[in-house]
Backbone bond lengths (Angstrom), bond angles and torsions (degrees), N, CA, C in turn:
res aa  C-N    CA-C-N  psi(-1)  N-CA   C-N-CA  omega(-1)  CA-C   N-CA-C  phi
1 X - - - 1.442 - - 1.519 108.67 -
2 X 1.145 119.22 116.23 1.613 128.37 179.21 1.838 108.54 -106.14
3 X 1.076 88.92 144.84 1.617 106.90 -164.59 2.213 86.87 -89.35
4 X 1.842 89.69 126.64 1.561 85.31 -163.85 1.832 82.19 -84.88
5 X 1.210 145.37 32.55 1.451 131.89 150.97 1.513 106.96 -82.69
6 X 1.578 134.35 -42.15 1.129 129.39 170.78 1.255 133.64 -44.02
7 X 1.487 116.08 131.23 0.940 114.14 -169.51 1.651 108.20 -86.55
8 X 1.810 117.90 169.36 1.495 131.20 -178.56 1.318 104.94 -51.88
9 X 1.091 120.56 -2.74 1.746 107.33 -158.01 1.580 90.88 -106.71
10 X 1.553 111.44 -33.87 1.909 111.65 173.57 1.695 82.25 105.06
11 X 1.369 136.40 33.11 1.185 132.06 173.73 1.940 99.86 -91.40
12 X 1.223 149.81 113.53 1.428 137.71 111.77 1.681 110.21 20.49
13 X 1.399 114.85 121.54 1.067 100.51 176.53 1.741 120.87 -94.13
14 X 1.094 113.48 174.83 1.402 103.03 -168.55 1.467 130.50 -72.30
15 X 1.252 100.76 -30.80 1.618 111.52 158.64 1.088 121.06 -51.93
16 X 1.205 141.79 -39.51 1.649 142.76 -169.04 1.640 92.53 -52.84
17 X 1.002 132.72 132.63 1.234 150.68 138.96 1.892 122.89 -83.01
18 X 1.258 92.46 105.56 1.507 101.42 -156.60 2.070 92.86 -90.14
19 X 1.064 123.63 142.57 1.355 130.21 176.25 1.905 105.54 -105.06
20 X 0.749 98.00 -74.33 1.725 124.72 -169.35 1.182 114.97 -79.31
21 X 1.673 133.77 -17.96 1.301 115.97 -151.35 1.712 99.68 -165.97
22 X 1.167 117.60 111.85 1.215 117.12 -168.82 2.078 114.69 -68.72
23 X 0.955 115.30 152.74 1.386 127.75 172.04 1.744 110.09 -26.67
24 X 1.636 106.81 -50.74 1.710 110.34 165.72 0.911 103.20 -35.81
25 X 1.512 114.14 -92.02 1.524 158.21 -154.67 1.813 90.16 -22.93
26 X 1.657 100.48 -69.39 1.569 125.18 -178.37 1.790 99.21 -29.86
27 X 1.357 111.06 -73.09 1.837 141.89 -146.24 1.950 72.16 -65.27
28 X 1.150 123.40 -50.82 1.909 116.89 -157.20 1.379 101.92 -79.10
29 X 1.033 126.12 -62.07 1.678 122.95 151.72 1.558 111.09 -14.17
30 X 1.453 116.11 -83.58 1.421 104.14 -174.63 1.366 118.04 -57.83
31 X 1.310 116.54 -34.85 1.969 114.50 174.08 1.868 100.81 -38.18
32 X 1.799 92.46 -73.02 1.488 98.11 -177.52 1.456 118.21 -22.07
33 X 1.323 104.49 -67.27 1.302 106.95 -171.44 1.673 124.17 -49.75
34 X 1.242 109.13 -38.68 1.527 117.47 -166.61 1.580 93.69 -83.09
35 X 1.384 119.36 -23.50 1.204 109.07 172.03 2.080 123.02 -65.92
36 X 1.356 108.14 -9.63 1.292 112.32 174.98 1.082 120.40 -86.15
37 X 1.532 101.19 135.12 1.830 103.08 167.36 1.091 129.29 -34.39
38 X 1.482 123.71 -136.36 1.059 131.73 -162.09 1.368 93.87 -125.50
39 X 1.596 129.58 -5.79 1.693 131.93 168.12 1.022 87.08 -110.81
40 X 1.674 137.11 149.84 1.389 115.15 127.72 1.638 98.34 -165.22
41 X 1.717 113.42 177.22 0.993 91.50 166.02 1.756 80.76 -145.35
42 X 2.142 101.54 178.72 1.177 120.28 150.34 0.946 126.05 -141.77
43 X 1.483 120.28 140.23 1.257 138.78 -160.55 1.447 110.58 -103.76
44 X 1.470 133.67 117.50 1.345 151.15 172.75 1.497 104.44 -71.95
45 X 1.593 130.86 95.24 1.168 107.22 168.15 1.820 100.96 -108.12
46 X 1.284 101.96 129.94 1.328 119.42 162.24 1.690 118.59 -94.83
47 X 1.551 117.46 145.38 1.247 130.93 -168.38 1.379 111.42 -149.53
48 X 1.108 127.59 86.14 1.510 140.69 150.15 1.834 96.41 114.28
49 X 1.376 110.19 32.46 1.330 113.34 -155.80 1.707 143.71 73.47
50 X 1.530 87.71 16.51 1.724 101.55 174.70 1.311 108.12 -117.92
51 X 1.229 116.40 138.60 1.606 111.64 163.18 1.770 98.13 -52.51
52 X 1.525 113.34 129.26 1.729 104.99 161.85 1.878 109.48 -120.28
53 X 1.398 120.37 -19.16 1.295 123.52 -171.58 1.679 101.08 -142.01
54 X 1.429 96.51 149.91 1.782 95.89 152.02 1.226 95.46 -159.29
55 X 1.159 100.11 138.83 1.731 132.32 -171.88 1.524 112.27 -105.20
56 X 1.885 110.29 100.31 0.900 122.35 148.18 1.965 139.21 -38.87
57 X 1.447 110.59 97.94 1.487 100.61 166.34 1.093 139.11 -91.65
58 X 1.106 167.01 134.59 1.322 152.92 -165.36 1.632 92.86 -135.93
59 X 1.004 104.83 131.94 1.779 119.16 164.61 1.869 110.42 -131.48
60 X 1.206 104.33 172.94 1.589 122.41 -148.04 1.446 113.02 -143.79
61 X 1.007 113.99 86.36 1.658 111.68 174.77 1.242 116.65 -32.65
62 X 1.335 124.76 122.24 1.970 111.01 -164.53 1.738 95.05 -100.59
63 X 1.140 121.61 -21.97 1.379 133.81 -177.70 0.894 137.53 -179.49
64 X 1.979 125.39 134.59 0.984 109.28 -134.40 1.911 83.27 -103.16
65 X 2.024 104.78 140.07 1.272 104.91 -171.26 1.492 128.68 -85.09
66 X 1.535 104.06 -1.95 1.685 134.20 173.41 1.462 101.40 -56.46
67 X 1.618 116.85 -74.53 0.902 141.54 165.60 1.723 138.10 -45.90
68 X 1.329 107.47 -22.46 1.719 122.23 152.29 1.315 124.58 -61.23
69 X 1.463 117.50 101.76 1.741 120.73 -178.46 1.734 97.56 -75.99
């Protein structure tokens, strides 16, 4: 999902006023994300008021329950 304010180049546009989270921070977040399947999650962990970790999940449909006689 691409933000239709972004520009072709994958630059942040200049208006965004970022508080918490620098332009990186932003650009690695969205990688992460597009890097997930079709389950997944991410986890924001903040520590003393900084982002310091985020924890990639990936989950796996084990079976599909449509399809179970």
């Amino acid at each position: 999902m691409k933000d239709q304010e972004t520009s072709e180049s994958g630059k942040l546009p200049n208006e965004l006023r970022l508080v918490k989270l620098t332009r990186e921070q932003v650009k690695r977040i969205d990688e992460l994300l597009a890097e997930l399947g079709e389950y997944g999650e991410l986890h924001i962990i903040i520590e003393r008021g900084d982002l310091r970790y985020i924890n990639k999940v990936e989950s796996y449909k084990f079976w599909d329950t449509n399809k179970r006689k």
